[in-house]
Rosetta silent file (secondary structure, phi, psi, omega in degrees, C-alpha in Angstrom):
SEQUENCE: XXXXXXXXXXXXXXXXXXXXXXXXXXXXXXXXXXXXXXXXXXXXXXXXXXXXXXXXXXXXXXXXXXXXXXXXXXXXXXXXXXXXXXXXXXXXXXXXXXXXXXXXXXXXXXXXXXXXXXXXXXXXXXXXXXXXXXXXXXXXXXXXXXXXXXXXXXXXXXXXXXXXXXXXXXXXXXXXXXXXXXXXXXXXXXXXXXXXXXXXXXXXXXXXXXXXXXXXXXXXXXXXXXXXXXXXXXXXXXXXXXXXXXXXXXXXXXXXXXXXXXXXXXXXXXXXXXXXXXXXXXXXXXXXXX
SCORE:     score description
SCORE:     0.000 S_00000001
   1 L     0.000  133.563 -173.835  -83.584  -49.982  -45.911 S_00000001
   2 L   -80.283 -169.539 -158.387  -84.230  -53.239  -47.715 S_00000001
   3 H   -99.388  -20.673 -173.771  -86.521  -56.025  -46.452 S_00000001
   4 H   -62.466  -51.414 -169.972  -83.026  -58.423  -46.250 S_00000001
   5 H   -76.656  -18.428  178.936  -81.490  -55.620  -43.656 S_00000001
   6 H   -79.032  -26.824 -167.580  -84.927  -55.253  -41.577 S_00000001
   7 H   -84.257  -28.048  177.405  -84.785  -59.091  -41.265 S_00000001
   8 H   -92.268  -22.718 -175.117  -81.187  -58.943  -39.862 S_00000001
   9 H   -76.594  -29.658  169.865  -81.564  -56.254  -37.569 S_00000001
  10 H   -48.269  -39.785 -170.562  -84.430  -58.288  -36.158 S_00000001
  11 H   -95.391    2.014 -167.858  -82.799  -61.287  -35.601 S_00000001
  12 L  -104.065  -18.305 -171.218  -79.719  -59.281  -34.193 S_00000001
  13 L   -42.258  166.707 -174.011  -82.220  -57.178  -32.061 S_00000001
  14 L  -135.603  141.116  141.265  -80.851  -57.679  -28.354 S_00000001
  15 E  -120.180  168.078 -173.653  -83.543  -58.147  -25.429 S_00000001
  16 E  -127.924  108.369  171.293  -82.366  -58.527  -21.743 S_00000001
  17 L   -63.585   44.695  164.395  -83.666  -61.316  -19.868 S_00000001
  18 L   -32.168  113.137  152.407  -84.219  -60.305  -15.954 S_00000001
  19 E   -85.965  118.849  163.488  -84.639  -63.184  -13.168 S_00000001
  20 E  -136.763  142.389  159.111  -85.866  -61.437  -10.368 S_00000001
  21 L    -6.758  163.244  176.204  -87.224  -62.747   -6.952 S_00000001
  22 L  -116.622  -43.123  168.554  -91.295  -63.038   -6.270 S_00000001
  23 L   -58.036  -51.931  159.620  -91.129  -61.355   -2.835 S_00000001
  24 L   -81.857  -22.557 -169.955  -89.006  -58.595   -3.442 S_00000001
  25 L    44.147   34.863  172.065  -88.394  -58.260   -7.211 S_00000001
  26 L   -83.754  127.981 -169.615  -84.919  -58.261   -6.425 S_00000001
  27 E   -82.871  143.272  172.810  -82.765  -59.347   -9.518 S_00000001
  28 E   -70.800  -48.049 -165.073  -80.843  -62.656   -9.529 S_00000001
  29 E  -170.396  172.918 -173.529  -79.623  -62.284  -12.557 S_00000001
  30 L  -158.685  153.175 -154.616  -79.852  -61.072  -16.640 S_00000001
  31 L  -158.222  115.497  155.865  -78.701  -62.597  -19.761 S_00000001
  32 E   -62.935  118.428  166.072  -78.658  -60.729  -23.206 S_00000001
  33 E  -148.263 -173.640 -149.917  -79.893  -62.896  -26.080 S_00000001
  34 L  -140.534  166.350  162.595  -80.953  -61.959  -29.708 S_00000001
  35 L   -97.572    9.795 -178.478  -83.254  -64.124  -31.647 S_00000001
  36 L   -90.495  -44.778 -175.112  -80.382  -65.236  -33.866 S_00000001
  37 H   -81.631  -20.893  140.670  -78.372  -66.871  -30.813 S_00000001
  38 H   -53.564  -26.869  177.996  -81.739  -68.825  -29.829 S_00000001
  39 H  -107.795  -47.622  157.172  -82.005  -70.403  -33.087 S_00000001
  40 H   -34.093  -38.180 -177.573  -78.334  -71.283  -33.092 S_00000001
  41 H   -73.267  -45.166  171.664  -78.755  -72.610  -29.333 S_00000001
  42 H   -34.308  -75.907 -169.376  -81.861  -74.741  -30.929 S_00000001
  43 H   -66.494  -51.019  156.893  -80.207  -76.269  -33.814 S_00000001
  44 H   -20.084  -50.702  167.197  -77.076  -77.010  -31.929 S_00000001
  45 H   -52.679  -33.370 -137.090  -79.506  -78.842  -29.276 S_00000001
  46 H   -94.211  -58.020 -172.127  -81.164  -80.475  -31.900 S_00000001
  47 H   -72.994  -28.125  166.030  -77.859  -81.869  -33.646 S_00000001
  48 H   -63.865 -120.015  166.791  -76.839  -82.952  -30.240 S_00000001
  49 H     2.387  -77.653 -178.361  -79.510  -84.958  -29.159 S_00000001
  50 H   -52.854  -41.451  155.175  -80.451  -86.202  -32.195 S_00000001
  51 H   -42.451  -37.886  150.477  -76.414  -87.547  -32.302 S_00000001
  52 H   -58.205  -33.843 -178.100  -76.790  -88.907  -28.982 S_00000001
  53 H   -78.694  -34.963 -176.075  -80.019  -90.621  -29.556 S_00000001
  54 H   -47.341  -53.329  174.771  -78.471  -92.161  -32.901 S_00000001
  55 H   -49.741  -51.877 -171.544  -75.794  -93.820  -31.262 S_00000001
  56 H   -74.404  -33.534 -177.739  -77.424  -95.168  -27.982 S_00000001
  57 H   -59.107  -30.609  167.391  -80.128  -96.383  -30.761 S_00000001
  58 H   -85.544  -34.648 -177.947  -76.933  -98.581  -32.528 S_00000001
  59 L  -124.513  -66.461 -163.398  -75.322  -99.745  -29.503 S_00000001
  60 L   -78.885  -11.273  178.156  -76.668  -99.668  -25.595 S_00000001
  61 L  -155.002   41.182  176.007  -80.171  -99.273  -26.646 S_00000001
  62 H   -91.042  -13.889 -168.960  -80.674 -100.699  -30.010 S_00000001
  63 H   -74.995  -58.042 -176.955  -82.939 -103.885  -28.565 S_00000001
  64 H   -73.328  -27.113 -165.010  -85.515 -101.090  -27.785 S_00000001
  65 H  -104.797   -0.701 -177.168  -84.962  -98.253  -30.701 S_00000001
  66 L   -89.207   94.388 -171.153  -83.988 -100.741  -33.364 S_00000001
  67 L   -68.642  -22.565 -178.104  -86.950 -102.487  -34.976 S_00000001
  68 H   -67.301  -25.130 -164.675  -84.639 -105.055  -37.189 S_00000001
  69 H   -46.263  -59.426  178.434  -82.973 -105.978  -33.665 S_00000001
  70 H   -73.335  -70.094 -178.039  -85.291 -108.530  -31.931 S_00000001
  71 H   -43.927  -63.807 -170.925  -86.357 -110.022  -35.716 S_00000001
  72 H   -60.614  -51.692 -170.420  -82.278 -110.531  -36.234 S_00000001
  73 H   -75.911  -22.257  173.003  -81.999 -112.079  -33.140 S_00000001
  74 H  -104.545   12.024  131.552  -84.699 -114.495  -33.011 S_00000001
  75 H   -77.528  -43.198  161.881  -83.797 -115.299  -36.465 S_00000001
  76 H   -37.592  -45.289 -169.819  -79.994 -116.308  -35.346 S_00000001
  77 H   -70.021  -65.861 -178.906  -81.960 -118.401  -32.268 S_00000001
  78 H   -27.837  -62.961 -176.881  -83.959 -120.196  -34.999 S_00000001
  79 H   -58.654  -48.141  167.811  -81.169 -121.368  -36.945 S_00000001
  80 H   -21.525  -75.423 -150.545  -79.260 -122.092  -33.835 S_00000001
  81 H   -91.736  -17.058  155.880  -81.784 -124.441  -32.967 S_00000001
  82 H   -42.104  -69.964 -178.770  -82.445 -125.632  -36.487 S_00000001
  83 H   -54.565  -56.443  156.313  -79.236 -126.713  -36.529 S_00000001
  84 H   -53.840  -43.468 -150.119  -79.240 -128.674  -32.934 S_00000001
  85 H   -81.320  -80.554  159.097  -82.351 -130.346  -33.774 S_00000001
  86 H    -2.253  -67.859 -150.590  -80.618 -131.480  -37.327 S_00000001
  87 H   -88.947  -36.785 -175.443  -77.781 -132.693  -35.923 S_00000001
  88 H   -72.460  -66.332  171.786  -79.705 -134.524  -32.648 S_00000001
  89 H   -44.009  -36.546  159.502  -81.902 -136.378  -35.627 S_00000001
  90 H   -49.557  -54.144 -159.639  -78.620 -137.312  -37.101 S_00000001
  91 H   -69.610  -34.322 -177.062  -76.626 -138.506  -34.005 S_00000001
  92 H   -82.158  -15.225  128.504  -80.340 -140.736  -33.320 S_00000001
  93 H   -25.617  -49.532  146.544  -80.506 -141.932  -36.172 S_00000001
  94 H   -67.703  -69.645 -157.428  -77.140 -143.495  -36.594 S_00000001
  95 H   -20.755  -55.624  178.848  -77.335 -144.169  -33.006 S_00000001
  96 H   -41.181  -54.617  178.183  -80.897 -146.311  -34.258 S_00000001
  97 H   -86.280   -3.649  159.668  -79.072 -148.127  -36.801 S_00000001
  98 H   -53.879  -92.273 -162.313  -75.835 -149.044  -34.853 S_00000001
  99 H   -38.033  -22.345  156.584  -77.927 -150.655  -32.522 S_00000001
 100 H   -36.753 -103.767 -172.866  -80.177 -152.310  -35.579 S_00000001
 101 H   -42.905  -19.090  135.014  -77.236 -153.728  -36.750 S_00000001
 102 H   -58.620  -28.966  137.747  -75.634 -154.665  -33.823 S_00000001
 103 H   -13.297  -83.540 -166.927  -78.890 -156.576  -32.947 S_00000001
 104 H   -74.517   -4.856  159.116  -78.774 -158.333  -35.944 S_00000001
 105 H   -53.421  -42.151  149.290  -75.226 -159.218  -35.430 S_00000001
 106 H   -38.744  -68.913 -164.783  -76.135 -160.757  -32.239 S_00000001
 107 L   -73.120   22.398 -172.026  -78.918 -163.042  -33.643 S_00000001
 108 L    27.378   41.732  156.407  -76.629 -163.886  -36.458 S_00000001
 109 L   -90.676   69.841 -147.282  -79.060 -162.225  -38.625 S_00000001
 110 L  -105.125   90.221  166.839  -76.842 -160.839  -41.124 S_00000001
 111 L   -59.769  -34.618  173.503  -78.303 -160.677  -45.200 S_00000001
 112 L  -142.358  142.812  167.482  -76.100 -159.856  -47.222 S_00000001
 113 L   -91.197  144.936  159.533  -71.955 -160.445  -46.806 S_00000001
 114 L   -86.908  146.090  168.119  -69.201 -159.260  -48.745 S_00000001
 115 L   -59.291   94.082  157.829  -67.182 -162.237  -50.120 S_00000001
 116 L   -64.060  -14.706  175.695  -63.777 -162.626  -48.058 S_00000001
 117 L  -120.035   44.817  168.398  -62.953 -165.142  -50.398 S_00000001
 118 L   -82.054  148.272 -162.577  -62.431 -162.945  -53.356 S_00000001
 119 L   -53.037  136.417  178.403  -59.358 -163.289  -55.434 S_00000001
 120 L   -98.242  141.627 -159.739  -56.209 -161.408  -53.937 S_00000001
 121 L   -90.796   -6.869 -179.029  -55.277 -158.346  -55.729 S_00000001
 122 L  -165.333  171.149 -157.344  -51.473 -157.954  -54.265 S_00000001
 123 L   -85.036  140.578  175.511  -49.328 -160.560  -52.287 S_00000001
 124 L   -46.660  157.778 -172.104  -50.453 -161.671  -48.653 S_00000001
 125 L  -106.709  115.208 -174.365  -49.011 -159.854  -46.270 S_00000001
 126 L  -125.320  119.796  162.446  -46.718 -162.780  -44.229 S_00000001
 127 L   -98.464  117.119  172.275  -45.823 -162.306  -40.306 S_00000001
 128 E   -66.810  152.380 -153.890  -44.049 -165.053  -38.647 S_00000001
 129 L  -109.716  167.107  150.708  -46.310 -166.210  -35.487 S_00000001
 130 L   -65.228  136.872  158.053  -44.714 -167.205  -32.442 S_00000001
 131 L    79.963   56.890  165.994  -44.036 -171.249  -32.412 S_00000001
 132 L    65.495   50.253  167.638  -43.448 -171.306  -36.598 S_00000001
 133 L  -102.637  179.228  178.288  -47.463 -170.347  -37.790 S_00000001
 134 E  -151.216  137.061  164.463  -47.050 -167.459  -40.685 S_00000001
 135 L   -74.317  100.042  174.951  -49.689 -165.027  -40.834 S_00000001
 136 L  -136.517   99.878  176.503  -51.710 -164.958  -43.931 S_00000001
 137 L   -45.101 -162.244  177.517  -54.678 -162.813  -44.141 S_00000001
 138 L  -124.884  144.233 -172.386  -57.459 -163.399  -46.792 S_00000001
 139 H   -45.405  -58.361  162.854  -58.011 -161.008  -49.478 S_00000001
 140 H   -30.838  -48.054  154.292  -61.169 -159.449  -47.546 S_00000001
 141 H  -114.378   36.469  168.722  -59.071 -158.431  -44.771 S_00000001
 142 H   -55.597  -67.186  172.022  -56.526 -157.338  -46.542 S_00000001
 143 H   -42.404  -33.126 -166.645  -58.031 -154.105  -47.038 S_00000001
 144 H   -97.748  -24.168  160.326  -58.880 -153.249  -43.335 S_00000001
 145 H   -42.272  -61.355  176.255  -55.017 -154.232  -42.512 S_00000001
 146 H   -38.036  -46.773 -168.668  -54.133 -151.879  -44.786 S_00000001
 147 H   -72.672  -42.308 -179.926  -56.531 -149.211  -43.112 S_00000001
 148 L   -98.297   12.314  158.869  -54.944 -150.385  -39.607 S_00000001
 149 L   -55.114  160.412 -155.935  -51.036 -150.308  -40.649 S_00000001
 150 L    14.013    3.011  151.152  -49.788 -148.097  -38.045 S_00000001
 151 L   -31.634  107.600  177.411  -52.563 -147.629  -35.902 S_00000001
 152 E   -70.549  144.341  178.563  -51.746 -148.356  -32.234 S_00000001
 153 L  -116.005  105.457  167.253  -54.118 -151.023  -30.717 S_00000001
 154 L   -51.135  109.324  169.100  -54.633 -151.515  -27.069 S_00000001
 155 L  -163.317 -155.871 -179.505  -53.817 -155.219  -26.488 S_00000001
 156 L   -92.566  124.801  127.843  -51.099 -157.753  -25.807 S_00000001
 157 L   -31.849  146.179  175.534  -48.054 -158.055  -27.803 S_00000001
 158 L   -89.519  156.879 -169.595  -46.443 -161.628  -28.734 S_00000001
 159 L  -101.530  143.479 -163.754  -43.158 -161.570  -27.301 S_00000001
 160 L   107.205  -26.055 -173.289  -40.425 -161.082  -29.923 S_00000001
 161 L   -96.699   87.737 -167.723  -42.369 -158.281  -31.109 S_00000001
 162 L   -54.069  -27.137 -176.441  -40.777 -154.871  -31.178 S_00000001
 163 L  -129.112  137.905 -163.763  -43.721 -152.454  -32.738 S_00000001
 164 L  -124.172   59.473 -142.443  -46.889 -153.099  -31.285 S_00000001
 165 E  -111.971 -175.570  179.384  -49.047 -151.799  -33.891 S_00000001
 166 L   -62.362  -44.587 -155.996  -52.251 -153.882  -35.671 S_00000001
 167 L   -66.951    1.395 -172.449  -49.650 -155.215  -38.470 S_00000001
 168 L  -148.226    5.254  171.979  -47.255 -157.182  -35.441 S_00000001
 169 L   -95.129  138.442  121.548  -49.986 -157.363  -32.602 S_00000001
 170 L  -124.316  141.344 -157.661  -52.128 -160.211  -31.891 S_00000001
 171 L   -61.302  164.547  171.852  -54.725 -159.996  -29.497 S_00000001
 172 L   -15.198  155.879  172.140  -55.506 -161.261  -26.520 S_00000001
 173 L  -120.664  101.760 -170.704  -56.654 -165.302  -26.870 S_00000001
 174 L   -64.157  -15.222  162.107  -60.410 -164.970  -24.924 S_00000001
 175 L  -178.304  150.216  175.812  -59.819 -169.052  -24.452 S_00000001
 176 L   -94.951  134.098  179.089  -57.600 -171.824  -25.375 S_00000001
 177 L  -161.103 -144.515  178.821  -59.341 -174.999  -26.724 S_00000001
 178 E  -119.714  113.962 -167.703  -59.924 -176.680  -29.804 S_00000001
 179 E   -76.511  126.696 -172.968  -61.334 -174.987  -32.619 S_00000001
 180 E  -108.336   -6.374 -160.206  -64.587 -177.086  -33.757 S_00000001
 181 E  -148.374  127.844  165.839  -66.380 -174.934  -36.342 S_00000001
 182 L  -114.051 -170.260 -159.939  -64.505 -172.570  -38.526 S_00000001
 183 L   -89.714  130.079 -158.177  -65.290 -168.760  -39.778 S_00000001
 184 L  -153.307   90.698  148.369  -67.628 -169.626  -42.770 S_00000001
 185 L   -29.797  -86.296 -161.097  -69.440 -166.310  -44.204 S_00000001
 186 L   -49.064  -19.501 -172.776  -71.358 -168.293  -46.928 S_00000001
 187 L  -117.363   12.589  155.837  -73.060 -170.815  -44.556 S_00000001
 188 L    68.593   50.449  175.795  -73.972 -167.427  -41.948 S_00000001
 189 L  -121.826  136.772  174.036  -71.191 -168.879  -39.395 S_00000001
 190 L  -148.919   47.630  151.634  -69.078 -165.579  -38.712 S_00000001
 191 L  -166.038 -146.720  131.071  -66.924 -166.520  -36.276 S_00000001
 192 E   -83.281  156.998 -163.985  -65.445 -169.920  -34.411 S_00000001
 193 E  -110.132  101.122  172.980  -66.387 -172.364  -32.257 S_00000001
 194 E   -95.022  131.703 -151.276  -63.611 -173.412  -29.592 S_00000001
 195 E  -128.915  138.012 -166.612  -64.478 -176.110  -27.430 S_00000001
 196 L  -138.449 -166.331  150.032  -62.005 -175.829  -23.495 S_00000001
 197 L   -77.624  144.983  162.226  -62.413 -176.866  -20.360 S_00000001
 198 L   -43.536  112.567 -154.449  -65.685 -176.888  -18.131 S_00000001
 199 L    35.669   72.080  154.745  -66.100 -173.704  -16.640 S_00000001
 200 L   -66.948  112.771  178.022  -63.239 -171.936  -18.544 S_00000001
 201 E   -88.923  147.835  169.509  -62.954 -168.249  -18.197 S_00000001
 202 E   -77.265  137.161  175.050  -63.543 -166.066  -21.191 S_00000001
 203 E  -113.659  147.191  173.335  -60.948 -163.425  -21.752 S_00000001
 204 L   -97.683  163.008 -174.642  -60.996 -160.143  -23.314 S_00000001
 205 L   -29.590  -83.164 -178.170  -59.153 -159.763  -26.405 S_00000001
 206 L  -115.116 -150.398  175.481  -57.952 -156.470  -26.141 S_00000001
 207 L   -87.824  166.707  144.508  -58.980 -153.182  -23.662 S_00000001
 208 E   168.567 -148.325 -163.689  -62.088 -151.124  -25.018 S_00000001
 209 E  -146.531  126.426 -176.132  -66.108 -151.222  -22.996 S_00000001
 210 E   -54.338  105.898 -179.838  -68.530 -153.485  -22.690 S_00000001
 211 E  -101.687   17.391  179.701  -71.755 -152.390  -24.862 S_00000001
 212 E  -177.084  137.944 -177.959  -74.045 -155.206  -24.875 S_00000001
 213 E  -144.161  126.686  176.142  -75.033 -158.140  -22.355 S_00000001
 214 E  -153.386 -160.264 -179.054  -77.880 -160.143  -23.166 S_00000001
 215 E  -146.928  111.664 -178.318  -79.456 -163.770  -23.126 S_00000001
 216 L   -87.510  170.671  168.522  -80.470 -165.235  -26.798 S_00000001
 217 L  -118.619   -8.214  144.935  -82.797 -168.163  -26.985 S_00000001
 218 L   -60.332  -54.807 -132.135  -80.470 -169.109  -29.992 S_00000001
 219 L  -130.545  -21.587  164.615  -77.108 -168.005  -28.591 S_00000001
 220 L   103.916 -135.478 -173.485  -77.008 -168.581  -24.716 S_00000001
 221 E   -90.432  145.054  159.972  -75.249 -165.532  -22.780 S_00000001
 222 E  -147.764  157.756 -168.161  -73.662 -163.319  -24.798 S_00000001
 223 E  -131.048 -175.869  177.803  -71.451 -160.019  -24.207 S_00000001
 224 E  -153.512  141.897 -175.185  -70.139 -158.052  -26.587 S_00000001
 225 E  -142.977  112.850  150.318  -66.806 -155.250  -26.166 S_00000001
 226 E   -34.449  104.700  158.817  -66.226 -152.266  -28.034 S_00000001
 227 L   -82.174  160.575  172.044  -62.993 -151.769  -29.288 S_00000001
 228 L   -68.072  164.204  161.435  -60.556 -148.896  -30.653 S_00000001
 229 L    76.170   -3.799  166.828  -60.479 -148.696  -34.100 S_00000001
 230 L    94.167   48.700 -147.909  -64.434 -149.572  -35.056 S_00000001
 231 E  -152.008   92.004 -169.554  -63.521 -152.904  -33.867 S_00000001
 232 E  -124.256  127.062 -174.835  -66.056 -155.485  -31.760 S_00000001
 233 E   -81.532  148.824 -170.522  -65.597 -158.639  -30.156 S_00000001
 234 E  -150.738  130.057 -173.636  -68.681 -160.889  -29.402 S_00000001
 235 E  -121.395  114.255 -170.071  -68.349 -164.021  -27.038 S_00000001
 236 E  -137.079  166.629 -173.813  -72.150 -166.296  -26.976 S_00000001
 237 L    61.797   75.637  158.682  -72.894 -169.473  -25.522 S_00000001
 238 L   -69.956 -179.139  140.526  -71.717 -168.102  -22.129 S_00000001
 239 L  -126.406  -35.670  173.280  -72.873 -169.572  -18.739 S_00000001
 240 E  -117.858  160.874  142.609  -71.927 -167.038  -16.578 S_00000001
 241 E  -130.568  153.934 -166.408  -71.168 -162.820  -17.303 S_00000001
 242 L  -111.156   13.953  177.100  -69.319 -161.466  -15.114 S_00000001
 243 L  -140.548  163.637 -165.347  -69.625 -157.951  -16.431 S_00000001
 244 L  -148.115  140.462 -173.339  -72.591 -155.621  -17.427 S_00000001
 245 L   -19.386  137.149 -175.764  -73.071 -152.913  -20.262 S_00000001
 246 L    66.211    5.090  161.549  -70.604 -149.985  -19.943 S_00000001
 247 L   -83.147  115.977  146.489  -67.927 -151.629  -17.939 S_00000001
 248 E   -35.584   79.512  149.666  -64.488 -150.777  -18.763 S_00000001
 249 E  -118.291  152.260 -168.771  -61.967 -153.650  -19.434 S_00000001
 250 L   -91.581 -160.667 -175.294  -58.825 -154.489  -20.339 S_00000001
 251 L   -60.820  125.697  156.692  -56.830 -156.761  -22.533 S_00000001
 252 L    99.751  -17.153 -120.407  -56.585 -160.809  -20.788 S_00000001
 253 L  -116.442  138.421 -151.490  -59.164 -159.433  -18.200 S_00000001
 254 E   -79.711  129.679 -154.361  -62.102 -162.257  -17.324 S_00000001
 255 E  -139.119   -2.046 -169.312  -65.294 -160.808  -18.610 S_00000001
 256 E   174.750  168.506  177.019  -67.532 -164.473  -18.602 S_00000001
 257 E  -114.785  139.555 -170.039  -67.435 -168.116  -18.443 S_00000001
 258 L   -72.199  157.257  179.362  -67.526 -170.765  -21.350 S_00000001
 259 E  -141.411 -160.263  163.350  -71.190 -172.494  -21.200 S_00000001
 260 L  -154.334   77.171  156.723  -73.565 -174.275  -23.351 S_00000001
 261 L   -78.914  137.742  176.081  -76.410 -171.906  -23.766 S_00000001
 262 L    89.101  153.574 -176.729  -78.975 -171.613  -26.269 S_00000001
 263 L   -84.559  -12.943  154.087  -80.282 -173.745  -28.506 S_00000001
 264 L   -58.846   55.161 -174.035  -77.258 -173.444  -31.087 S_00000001
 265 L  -168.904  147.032  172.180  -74.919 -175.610  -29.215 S_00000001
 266 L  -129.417   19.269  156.694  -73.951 -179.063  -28.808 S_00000001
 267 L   160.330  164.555 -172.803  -72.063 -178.943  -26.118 S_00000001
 268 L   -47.852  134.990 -172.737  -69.624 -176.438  -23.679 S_00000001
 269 E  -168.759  175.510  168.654  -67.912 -174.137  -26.042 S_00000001
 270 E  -138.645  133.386  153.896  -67.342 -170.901  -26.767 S_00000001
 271 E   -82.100  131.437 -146.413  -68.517 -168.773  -30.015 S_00000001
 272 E  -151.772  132.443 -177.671  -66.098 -165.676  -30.636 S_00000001
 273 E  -132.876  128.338  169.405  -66.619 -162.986  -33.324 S_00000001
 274 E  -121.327  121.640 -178.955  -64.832 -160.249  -34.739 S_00000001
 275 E  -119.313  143.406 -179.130  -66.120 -157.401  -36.534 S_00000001
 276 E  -130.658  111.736  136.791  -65.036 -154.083  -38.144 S_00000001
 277 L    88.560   88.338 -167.916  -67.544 -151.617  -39.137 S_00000001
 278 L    20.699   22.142  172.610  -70.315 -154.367  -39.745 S_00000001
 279 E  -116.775  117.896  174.244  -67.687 -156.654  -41.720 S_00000001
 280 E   -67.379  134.154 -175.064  -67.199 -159.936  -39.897 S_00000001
 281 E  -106.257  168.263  166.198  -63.395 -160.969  -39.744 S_00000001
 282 L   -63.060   52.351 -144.725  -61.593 -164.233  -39.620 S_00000001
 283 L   -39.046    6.557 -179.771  -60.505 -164.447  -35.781 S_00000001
 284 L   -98.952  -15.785 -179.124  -58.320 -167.222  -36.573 S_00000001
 285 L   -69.691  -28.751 -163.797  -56.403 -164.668  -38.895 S_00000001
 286 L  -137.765    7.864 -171.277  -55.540 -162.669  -35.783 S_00000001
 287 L  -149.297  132.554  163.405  -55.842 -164.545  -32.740 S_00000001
 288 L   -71.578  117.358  177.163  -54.034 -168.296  -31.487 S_00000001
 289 L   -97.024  -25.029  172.057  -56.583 -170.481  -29.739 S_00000001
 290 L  -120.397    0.000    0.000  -54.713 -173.252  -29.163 S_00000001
């Protein structure tokens, strides 16, 4: 007999496994096994387990058996929060420089202008007005027409006017008077002066929300209203405001009183400004004062 067949008879060998009682040595029970069906019952266990551990190690209990797990995830959290912080330095940042430049917009500290009264590159754009005026921008806001053809604008329509878009709207008239000073860029006047009656109320143009209320030592009272469209009205040499930062108003709707505040003034008036995206426009281009 070879050493191959002594090795199989071995592992083939049968013992009988006896459970018996400790009081009595009565048997419960007996089980055959071999040492060949023990090392099959092993490596089965083995391949079991070890299959079962893989899995709960990939999904229900990878945080604990995974070492990459916790490192992936609190790299994802990083960027996450990379990325908030990044964008929260952005939004304050613009935020910073709105409010710069609205500042200096206030104080009429404005350095450098683009020339509105550069040569026009295609033919005026002509609206008839209510009581015979004809509408003829200036080359300078030519361009931002353009940008606000069909745009809807909350404001008042002229009656007669069927589409009530920027190119046929004109806004609201914040007071009727006599215009004393007109919109003059080059000499760092960027809006009009309209001179009314004593304690006239200022109206607003169109709807949008009041973002600035202040008191100049230049400029009097002055409010300011957010508009659709990038679009902000500024009313100074106030006496009274009747409204305060973040109030909602609409179009016609009473928002201050003409005064003669500040030391820029020579007498009750009102100053009225319109600006799109830090370029002052000609308010006489889009709104009748008298």
């Amino acid at each position: 007999m070879g050493l191959r067949e002594k090795w199989a008879d071995r592992l083939n060998e049968k013992y009988l496994v006896v459970v018996r009682k400790k009081q009595d040595f009565s048997v419960l029970g007996s089980v055959n096994i071999s040492i060949f069906r023990i090392l099959i019952l092993g490596v089965l266990s083995f391949i079991i387990v070890f299959g079962l551990s893989l899995i709960l190690a990939r999904t229900f209990l990878r945080q604990w058996f995974d070492p990459m797990f916790m490192e992936t995830e609190n790299t994802a959290k990083v960027l996450m929060l990379t990325d908030m912080v990044d964008s929260l330095t952005m939004a304050v940042s613009q935020k910073d420089t709105y409010l710069a430049n609205l500042e200096k917009i206030m104080e009429g500290n404005v350095t450098e202008m683009e020339d509105l009264s550069a040569p026009k590159t295609e033919e005026s754009l002509q609206v008839e007005k209510p009581e015979g005026l004809v509408y003829q921008p200036s080359a300078g806001t030519q361009s931002i027409l353009d940008e606000f053809q069909g745009l809807p604008l909350e404001s008042t329509p002229v009656v007669g006017v069927s589409n009530s878009t920027f190119m046929e709207t004109y806004f609201f008239p914040p007071i009727k008077g006599v215009l004393t000073a007109v919109f003059s860029p080059k000499n760092d006047h960027f809006g009009v002066d309209v001179v009314a009656k004593e304690n006239e109320p200022v109206k607003a143009i169109a709807g949008g929300t009041v973002i600035w209320t202040s008191w100049t030592l230049e400029t009097g009272y002055v409010i300011s209203i957010q508009h659709s469209n990038d679009l902000i009205s500024i009313y100074k040499h106030n006496s009274v405001i009747l409204k305060h930062t973040g109030d909602v108003v609409r179009a016609g709707e009473i928002v201050s009183v003409i005064g003669n505040t500040g030391e820029l003034t020579t007498g009750p008036h009102l100053h009225f400004e319109l600006w799109y995206k830090g370029t002052p426009l000609n308010p006489k281009e889009f709104i009748t004062f008298d």
